[in-house]
C-alpha positions as CSV (number, residue, x, y, z in Angstrom):
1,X,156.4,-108.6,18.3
2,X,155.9,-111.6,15.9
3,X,158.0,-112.2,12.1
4,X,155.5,-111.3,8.9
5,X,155.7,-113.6,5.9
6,X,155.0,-113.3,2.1
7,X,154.1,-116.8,0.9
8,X,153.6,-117.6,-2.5
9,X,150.9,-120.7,-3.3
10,X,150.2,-122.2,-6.1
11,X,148.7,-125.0,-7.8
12,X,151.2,-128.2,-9.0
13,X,149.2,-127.9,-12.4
14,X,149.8,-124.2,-12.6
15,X,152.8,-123.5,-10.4
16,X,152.8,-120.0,-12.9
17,X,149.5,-118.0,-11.2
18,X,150.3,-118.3,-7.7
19,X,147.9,-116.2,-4.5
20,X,150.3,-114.1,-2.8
21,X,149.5,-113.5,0.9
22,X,150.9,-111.9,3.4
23,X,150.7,-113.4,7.1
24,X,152.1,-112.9,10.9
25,X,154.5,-115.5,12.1
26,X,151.4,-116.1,15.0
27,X,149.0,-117.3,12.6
28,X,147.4,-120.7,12.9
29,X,147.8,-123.1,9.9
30,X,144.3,-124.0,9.6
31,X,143.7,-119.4,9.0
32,X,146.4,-119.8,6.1
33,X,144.1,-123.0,4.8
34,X,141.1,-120.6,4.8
35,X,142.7,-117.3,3.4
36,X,144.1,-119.8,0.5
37,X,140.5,-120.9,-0.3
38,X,139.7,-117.4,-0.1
39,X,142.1,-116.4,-2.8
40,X,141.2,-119.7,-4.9
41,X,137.4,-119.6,-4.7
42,X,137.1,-122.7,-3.4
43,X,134.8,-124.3,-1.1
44,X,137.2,-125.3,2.0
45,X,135.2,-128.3,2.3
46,X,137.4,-131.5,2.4
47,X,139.7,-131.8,4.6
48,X,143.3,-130.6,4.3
49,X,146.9,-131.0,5.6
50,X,150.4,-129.2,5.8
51,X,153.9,-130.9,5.2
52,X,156.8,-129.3,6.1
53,X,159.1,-131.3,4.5
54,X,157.5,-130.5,1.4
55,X,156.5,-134.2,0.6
56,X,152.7,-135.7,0.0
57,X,151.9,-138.0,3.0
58,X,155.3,-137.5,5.4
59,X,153.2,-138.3,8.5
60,X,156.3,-137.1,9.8
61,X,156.1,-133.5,8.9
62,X,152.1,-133.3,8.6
63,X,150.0,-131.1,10.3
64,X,146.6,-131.8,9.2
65,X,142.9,-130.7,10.0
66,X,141.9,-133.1,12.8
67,X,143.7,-136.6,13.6
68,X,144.0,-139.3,11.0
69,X,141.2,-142.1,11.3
70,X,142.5,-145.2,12.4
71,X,143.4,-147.5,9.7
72,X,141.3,-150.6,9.5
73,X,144.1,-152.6,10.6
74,X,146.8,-151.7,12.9
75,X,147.3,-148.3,15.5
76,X,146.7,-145.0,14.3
77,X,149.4,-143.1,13.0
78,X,151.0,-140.2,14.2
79,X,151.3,-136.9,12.9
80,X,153.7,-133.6,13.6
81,X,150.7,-131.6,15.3
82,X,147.4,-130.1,14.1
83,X,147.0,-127.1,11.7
84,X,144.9,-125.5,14.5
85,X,147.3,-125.8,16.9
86,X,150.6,-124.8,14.8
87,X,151.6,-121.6,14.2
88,X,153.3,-120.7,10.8
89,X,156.1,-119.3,12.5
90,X,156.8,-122.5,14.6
91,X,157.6,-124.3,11.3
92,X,160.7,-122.7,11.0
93,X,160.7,-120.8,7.6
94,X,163.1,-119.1,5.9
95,X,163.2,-116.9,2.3
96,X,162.9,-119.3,-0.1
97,X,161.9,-122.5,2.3
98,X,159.0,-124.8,0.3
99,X,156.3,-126.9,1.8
100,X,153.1,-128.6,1.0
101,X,149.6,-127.8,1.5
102,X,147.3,-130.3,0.7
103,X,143.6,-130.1,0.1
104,X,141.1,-132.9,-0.7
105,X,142.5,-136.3,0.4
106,X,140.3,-138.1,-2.4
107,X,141.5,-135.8,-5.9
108,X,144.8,-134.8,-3.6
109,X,145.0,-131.2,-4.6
110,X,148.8,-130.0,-4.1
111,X,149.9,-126.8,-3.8
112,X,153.3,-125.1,-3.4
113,X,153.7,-122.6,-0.4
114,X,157.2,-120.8,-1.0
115,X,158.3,-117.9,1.4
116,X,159.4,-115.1,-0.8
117,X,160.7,-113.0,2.0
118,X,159.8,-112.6,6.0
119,X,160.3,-109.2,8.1
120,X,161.3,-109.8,11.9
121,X,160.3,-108.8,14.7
122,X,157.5,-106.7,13.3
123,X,156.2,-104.5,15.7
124,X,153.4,-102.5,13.9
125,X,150.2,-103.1,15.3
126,X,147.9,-104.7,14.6
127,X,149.6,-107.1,11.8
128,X,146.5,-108.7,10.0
129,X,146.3,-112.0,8.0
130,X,145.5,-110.7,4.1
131,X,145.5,-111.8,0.8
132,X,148.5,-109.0,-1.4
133,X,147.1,-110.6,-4.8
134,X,145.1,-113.5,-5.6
135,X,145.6,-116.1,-8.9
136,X,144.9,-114.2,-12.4
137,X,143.1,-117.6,-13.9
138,X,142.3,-119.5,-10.4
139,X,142.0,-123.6,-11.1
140,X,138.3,-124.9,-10.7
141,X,137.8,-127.0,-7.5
142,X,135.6,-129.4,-9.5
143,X,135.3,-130.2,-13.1
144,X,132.1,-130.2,-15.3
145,X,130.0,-132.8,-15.8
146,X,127.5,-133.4,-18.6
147,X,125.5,-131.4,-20.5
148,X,127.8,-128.1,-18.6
149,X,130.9,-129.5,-19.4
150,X,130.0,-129.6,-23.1
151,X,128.5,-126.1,-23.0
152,X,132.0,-124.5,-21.6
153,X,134.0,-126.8,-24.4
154,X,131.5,-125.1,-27.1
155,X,132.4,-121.9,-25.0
156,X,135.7,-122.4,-25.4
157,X,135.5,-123.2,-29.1
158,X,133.5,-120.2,-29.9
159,X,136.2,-117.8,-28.1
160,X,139.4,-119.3,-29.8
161,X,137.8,-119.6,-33.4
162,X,138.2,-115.8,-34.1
163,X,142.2,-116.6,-33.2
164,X,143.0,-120.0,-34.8
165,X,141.3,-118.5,-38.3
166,X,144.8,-117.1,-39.6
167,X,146.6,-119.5,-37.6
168,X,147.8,-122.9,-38.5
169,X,145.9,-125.9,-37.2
170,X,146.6,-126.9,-33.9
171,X,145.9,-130.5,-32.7
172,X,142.4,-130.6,-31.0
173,X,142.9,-131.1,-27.4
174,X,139.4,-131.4,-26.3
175,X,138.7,-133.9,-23.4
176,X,137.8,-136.9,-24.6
177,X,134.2,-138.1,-23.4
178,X,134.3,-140.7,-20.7
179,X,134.3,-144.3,-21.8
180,X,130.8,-145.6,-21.8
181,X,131.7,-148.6,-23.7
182,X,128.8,-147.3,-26.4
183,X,126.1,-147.5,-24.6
184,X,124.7,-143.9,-24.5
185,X,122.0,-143.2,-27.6
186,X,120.9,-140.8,-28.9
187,X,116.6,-141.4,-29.2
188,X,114.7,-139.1,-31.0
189,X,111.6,-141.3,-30.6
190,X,109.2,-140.1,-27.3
191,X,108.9,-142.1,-24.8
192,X,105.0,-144.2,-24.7
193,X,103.0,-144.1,-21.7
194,X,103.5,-144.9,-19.1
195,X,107.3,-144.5,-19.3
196,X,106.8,-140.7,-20.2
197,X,105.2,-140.2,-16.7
198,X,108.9,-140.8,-15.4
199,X,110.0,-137.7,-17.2
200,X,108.1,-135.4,-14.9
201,X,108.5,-137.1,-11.6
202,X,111.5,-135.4,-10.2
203,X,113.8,-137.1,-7.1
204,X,113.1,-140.2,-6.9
205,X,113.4,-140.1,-2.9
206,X,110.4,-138.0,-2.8
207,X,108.1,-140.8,-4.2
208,X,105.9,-142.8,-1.9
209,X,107.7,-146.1,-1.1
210,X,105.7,-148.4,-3.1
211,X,106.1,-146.0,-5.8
212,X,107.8,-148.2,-8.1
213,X,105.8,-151.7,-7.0
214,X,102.6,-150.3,-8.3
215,X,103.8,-148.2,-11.6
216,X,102.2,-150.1,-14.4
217,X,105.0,-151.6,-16.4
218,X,106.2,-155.2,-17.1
219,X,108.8,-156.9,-18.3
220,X,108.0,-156.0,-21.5
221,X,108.9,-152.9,-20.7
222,X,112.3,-153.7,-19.8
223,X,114.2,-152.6,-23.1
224,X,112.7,-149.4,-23.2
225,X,113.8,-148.7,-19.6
226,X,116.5,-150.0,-20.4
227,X,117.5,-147.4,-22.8
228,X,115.8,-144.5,-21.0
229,X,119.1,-145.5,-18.9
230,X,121.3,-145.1,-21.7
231,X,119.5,-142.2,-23.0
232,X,122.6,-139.5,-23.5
233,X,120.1,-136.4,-23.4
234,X,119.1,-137.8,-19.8
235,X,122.2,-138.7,-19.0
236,X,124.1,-135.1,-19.6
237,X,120.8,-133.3,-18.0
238,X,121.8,-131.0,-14.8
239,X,120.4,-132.3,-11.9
240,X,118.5,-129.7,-11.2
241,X,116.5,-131.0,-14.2
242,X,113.3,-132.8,-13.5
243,X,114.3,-135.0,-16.6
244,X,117.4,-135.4,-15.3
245,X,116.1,-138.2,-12.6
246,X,114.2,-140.5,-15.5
247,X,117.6,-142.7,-15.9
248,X,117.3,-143.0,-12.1
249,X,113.2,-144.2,-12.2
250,X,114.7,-146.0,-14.9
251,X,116.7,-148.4,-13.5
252,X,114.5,-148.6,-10.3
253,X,112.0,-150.0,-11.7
254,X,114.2,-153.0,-14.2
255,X,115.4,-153.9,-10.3
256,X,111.4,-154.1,-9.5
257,X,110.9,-156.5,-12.5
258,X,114.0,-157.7,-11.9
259,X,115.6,-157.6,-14.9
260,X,119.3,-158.5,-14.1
261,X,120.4,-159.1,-17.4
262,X,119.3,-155.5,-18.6
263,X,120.6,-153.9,-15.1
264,X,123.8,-155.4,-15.7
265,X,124.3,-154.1,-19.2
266,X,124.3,-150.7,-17.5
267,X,127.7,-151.4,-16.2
268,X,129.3,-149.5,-18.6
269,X,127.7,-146.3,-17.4
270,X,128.9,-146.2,-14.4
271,X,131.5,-144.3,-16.0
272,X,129.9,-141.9,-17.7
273,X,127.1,-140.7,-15.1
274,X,127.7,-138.4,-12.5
275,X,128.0,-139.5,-9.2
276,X,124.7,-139.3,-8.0
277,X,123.6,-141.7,-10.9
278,X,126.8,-143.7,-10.4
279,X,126.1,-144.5,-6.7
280,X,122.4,-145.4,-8.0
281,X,123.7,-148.3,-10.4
282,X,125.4,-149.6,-8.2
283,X,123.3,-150.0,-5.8
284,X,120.8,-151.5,-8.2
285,X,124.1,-153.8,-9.4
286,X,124.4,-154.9,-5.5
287,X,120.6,-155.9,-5.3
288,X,120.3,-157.8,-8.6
289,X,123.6,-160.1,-7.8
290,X,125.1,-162.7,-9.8
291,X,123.6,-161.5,-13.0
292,X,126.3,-158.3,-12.6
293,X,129.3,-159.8,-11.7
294,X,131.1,-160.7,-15.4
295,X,130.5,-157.3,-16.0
296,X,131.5,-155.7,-13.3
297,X,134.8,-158.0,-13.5
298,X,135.4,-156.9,-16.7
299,X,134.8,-153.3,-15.6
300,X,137.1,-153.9,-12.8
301,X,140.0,-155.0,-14.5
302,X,139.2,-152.3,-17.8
303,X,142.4,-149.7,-17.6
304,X,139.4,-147.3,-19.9
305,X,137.7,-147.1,-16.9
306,X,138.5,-144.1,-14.4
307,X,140.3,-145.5,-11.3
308,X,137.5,-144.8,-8.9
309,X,134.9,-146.3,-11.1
310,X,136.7,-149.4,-10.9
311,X,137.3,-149.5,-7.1
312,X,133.4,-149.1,-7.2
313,X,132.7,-151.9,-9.6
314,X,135.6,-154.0,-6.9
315,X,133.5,-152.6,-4.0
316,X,130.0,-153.1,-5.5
317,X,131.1,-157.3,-6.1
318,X,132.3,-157.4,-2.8
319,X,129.0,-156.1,-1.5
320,X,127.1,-158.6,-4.1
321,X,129.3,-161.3,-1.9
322,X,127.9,-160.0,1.4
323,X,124.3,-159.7,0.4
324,X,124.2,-162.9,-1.9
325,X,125.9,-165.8,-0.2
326,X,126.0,-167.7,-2.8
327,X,128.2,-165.5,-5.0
328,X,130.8,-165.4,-1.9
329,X,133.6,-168.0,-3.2
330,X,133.3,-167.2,-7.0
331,X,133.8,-162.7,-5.8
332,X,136.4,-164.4,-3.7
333,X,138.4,-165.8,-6.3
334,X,137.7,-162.8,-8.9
335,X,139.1,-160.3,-6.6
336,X,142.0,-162.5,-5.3
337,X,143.0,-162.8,-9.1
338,X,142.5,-159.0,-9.9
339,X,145.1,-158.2,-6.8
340,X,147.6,-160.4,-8.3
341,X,148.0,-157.8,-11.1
342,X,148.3,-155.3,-8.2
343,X,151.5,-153.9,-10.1
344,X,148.9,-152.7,-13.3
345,X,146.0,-151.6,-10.9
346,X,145.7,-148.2,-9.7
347,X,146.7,-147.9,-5.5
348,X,142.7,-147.0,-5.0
349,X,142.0,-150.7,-6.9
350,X,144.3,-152.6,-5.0
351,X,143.2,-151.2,-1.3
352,X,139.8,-151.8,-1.7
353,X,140.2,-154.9,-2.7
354,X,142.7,-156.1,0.0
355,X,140.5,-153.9,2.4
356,X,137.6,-157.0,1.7
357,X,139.7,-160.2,1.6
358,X,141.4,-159.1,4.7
359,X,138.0,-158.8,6.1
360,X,137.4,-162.2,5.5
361,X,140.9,-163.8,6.2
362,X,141.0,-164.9,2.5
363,X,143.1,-168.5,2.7
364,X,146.6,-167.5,1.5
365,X,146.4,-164.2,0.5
366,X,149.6,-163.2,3.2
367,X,152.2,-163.9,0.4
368,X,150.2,-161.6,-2.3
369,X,149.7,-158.8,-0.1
370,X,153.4,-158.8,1.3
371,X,154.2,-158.5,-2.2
372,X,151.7,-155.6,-3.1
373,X,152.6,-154.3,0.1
374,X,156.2,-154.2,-0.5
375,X,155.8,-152.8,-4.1
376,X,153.9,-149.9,-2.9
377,X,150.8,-150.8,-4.7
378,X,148.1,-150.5,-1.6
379,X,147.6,-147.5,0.8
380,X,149.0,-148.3,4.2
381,X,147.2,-145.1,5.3
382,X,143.8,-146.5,4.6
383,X,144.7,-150.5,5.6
384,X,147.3,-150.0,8.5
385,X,150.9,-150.7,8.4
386,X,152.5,-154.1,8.1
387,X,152.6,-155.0,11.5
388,X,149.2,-154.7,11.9
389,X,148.0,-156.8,8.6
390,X,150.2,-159.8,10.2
391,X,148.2,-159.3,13.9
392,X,145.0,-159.2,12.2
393,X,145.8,-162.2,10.3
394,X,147.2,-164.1,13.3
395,X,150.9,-164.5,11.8
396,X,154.1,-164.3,13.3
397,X,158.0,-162.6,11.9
398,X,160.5,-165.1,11.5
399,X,163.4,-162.6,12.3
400,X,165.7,-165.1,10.8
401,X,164.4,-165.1,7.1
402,X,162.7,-161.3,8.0
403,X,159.2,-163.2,5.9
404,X,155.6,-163.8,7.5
405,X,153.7,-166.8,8.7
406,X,150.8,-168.1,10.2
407,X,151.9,-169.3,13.4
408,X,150.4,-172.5,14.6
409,X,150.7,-171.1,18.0
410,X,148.1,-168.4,17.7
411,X,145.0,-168.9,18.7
412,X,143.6,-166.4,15.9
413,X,145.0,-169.0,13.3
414,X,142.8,-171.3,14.3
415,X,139.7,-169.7,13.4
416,X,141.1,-167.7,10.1
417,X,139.5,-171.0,8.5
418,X,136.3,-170.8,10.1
419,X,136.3,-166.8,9.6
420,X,137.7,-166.8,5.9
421,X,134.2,-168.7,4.8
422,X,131.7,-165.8,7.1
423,X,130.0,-162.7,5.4
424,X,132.4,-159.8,5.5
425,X,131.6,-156.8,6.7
426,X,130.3,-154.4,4.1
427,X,133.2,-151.7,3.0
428,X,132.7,-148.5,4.7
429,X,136.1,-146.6,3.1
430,X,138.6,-147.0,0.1
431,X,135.4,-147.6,-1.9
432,X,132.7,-145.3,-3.3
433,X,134.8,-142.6,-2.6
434,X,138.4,-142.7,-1.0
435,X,138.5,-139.2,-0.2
436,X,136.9,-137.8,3.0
């Protein structure tokens, strides 16, 4: 005998449309994750978590796909159990009870789960997991990019125009494009040879390796590469376009005659390509160096960029710091200045860039990040809770005043001198992509 539930889920954004499902009190959590991809048409590829209590990220109550990774400083933390080991009728439920399901930890998609009623003790056999009615208008999982996104908004337009004809105006609510800073253009002009050859060449990682060292360009060339890059038709091509990788030869081969200067005009773009392109330029921005760091600053610290775009341009200078020595103190001192205005940075901004001067020890960064810390404004998920940061750093709790030091006692503070001038260790999270 086992208790059958009706849950309701649906989406924060549209709390209106919910799936309805109907499931035994034996049921795993991680079969009522798949059953609510199921009814959403989604993918079920990130990774996903419960919470009982109903709030995002109470470690307390969570009961997620696999353990948490251990944060970069400090012990892991601990969770309630695992969806694949918790049944939903071990949770406790009730008519009317709320809690959270989670999916995708990087664009944090929150539903609502409501129990609209339970039966007990069900004894028909066998009681099966199903879906009783899924969402009339399901939310996409991803959003549009380029040259699509524009054809469903012309979609859209075309379908409404028959109803907004005898209707007063409305206020155009169309997305706006991302900011590119005015960089994409509009060229009507072909391309000469040989920079129309890139137009048919297709992925770039298909190419023999000294593909681009032998193309026949020169620096000459460099402004018409340069604005292949920012060419918008390119740009908004589907990748499954052959075009659609000629930005991508593009700014290959300005890195080949390195031309930093016209690379680092690009930075701009970064948020208004996709994110194959995106993870391109930035790569090319990490091998060119010094040349890309005022932009990317200015990028950084640009509240028009998107928040991950500017934890990339934060995590592409701390990898120009890493591969170009020489850059090390000024990235140092740009970053340590763009956490002090943790409190106008988004929380992605601010981890990433604590993530890199913790790395390297920075010289008297313990006061900011208490700060930040204390204000909420950095993930301890991703960096590790306080206690950790202060073992890391080699710092002792005065209990007395409750504050943080660096104790002359430790042996660890005795090298955070010697350490805080060393490479760090290029980012491998809270970067490119803090979701996983």
């Amino acid at each position: 005998m086992t208790d059958l539930f009706k849950l309701s889920v649906a989406h924060i954004e549209d709390p209106d449309d919910p799936a309805i499902l109907e499931a035994p009190g034996d049921t795993a959590l991680e079969e009522i994750h798949n059953l609510i991809q199921h009814a959403f048409c989604w993918d079920s590829n990130h990774l996903y978590a419960f919470f009982r209590s109903g709030e995002c990220w109470d470690y307390t109550t969570e009961y997620a796909a696999r353990l948490p990774e251990p944060p970069f400083f400090g012990p892991r933390r601990p969770i309630a159990g695992l969806a694949c080991e918790t049944s939903l009728g071990s949770l406790r439920l009730a008519p009317g009870t709320r809690f959270l399901y989670l999916f995708d930890y990087g664009d944090e998609h929150c539903f609502t789960v409501e129990v609209l009623g339970m039966a007990t003790d069900v004894v028909s056999s066998p009681v099966e997991l199903h879906i009783v009615k899924v969402p009339d208008s399901p939310l996409k999982q991803y959003h549009s990019y380029g040259r699509e996104a524009e054809e469903e908004r012309e979609g859209e337009a075309e379908t409404l125009a028959p109803t907004m004809r005898d209707e007063p105006a409305v206020e155009d609510v169309t997305p706006e494009p991302a900011f590119d800073g005015g960089l994409l253009l509009d060229r009507g002009a072909p391309y000469p040879w040989p920079l129309d050859r890139l137009l048919t060449l297709g992925d770039p990682d298909e190419l023999p390796e000294d593909f681009y060292a032998t193309f026949p360009v020169t620096r000459e060339d460099a402004p018409a590469l340069a604005e292949m890059a920012r060419d918008r038709r390119l740009a908004l091509e589907p990748a499954d376009q052959v075009e659609a990788d000629a930005p991508t030869h593009a700014v290959r081969l300005l890195v080949q005659l390195e031309a930093g200067e016209a690379v680092a005009g690009l930075v701009p773009l970064l948020n208004a390509y996709d994110k194959t392109r995106e993870i391109e330029l930035s790569d090319a921005l990490e091998l060119i160096g010094a040349p890309a760091i005022p932009r990317l600053r200015d990028a950084m610290r640009d509240g028009r960029y998107s928040s991950d775009v500017r934890s990339v341009a934060a995590n592409t200078l701390a990898t120009i710091a890493v591969k170009h020595e020489e850059t090390a103190a000024t990235v140092q001192d740009i970053l340590v200045e763009t956490l002090g205005r943790y409190a106008h940075n988004p929380m992605v901004l601010n981890t990433t860039l604590a993530e890199f001067l913790l790395q390297r020890r920075t010289t008297g960064i313990l006061p900011l990040l208490r700060e930040a810390y204390a204000a909420h404004s950095v993930s301890w998920r991703e960096l590790g809770r306080w206690k950790g940061i202060l073992a890391h750093l080699g710092a002792s709790r005065d209990r007395r005043t409750n504050r943080s030091s660096l104790s002359s006692r430790s042996p660890r503070s005795s090298r955070s001198s010697d350490r805080s001038s060393r490479p760090a260790v290029p980012m491998t999270r809270a970067s490119r992509s803090i979701g996983r």
